[in-house]
N, C-alpha and C positions, 0 to 999 in steps of 0.2 A: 171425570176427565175434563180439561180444560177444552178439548172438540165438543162441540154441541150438538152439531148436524151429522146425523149417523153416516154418511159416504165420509165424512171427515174423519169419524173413529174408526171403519174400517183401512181408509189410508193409512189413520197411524200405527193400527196394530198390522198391517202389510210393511211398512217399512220398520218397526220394531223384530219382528219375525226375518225379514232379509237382514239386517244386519248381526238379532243376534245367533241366530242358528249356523255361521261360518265363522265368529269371530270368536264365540264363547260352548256352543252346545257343541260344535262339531269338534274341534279339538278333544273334549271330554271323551264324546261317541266311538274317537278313533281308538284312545285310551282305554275303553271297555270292550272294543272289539277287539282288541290286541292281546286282552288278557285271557284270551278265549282260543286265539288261533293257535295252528301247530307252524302255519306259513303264510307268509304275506309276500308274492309275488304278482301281482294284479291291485287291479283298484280294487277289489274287496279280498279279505283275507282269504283261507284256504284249510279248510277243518275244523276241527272243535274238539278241544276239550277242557277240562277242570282241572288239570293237571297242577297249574302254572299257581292254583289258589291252595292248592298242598302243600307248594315248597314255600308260598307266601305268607303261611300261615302255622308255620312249625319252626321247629330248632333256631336257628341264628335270627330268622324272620319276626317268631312272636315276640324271640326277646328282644330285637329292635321296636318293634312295635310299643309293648311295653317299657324299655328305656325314654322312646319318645311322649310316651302319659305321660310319668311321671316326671320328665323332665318340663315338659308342658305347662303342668298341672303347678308344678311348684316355681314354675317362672310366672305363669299368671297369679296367681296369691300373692304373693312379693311386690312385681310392678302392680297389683292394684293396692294394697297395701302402702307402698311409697308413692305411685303414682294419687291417690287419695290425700293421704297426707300432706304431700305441695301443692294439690290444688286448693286444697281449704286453708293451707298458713299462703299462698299466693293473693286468696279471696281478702284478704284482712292486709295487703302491703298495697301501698300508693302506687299510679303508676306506672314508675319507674321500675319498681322493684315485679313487679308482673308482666314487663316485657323481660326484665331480667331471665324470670324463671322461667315464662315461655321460653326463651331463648335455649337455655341451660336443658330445656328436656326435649326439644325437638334437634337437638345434634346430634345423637345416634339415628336419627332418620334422616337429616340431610347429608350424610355421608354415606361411602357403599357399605355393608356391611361386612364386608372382608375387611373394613380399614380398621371396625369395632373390634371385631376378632382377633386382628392384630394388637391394637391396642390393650385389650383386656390381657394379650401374651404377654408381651411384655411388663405392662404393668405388676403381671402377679406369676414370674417367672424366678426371682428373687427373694430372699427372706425380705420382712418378719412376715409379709402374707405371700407363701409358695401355694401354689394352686396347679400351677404346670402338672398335667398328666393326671388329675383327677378329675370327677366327674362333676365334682362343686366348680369348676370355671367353665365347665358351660354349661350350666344353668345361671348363673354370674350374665353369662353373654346372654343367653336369651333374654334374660330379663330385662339389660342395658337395653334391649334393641326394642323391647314391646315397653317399656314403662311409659313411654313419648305415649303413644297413646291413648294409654289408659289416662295419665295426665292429663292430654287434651279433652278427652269424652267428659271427664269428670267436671275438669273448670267449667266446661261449656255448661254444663249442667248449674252448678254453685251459683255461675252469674245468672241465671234464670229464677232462682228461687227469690221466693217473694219475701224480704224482709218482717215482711208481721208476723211470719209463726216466730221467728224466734223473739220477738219484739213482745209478743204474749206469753209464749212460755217463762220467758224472765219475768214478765209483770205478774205472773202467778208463785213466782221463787223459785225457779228453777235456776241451777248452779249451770255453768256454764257447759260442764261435762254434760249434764244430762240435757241440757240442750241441743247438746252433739250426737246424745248416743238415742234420747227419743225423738227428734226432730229432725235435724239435718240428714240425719244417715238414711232414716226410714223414706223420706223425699227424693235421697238421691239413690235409693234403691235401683229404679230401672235403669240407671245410667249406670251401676254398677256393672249389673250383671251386663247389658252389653259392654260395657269394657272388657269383660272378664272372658267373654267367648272372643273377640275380635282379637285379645291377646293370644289368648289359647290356640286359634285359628292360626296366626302368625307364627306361633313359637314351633304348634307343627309342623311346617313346611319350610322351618329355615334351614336353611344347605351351607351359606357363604361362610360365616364366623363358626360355623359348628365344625365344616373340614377343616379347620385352623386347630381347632382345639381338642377333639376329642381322642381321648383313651382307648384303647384296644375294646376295653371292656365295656366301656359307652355308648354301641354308637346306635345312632337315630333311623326312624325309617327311612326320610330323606338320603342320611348317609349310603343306607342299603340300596336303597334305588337309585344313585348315581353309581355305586360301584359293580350293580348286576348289568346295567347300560353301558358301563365302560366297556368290560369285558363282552360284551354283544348279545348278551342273553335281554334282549329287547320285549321279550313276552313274559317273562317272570317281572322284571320290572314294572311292564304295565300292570302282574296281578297285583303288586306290592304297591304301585300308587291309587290304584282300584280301594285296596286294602285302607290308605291312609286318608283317601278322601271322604268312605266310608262311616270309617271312623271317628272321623273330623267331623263331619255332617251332623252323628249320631249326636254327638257332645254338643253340636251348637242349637241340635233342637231340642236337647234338653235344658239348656242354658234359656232359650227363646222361651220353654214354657216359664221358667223360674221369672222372668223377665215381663211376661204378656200376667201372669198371678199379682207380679208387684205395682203393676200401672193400677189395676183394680184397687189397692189398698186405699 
């Protein structure tokens, strides 16, 4: 720690603990107590049961759950895939043309993402690419709205690497590709995989562009848990975002181990 003097690091983990435990744990806290109650009329709820992780976790529930993997799963692949891709053809343009493409891939994150949602509707609401009412445009959306990052993680990474490996590998004959696929890649491995969960992470919990867009047959946890909340069923909801953070969790510490393996290399 940058505190030296131990009254100094106990100050700071005193004022780390007061701000984060109201502004970040407590929130979560209420959320797990929620999915537990039968009633919440007082400052702490009123019963208990498991009830709430039955319906969170069967019929309409799992298959949201499920819809939201995969739809996840195959938006992060994609934006890391494209978002990779521009940052290594970014790494090789002057610097006009790399504010350009910074530019170009942080605008679906400087706008709301209702405006994205909108946008992706219209645009693919008409022939020759109709997409309206299937499940291919929102995965489309999610990946518009997570590529920006993986883009950003990525560059940030590219400009860091040290020009002599590839600067050797060539002087030994290595072709260009394989300069890409044994060298650069394997470098920018750990910046992968955190891209790859922080998208993942994102694509999970997106609500705004997905109520725009999705199909009967589509819909996502988020979806579910705004629409158990509408309707006032406030503790099924909570099991269902219990259910998603869970989830979500589970996947980013397996992504962390894939990630903590490839710094090692």
């Amino acid at each position: 720690m940058l505190v030296h003097s131990r009254g100094g690091r106990w100050a700071a983990r005193t004022v780390f603990f007061v701000l984060f435990l109201p502004v970040f744990a407590l929130p979560l806290l209420v959320v797990v107590a929620a999915s537990f109650a039968t009633n919440w009329s007082g400052a702490l709820p009123s019963g208990f049961t498991t009830g709430h992780y039955a319906a969170a976790t069967t019929g309409e529930s799992l298959q949201a759950l499920t819809t939201s993997l995969v739809t996840a799963l195959t938006a992060s692949v994609l934006a890391l895939v494209v978002g990779t891709w521009a940052a290594l053809a970014a790494a090789a343009l002057g610097t006009g043309g790399r504010r350009f493409m910074d530019a170009l891939f942080v605008l679906p994150v400087a706008v709301p993402s209702v405006v994205v949602g909108l946008a992706v509707l219209v645009a693919f609401s008409e022939p020759p690419v109709l997409l309206n009412g299937t499940r291919q445009i929102v995965i489309l959306a999610h990946t518009v709205l997570v590529t920006a990052f993986a883009y950003q993680s990525v560059s940030a990474a590219v400009r860091r690497l040290d020009p002599m490996y590839e600067q050797a590998a060539a002087s030994l004959g290595a072709r260009p590709h394989q300069v890409l696929w044994r060298v650069k890649l394997p470098l920018l491995l750990p910046s992968l995989t955190a891209a790859a969960g922080l998208c993942f992470a994102l694509s999970m919990g997106e609500l705004s562009a997905t109520v725009m867009l999705y199909p009967p047959d589509w819909t996502t946890l988020p979806v579910r848990i705004f629409a158990a909340t509408d309707r006032g069923s406030l503790f099924t909801g909570a099991a269902l975002a219990v259910v998603l953070m869970t989830t979500t969790l589970l996947v980013l510490l397996g992504v962390s181990r894939i990630r903590t393996k490839a710094s090692y290399r």
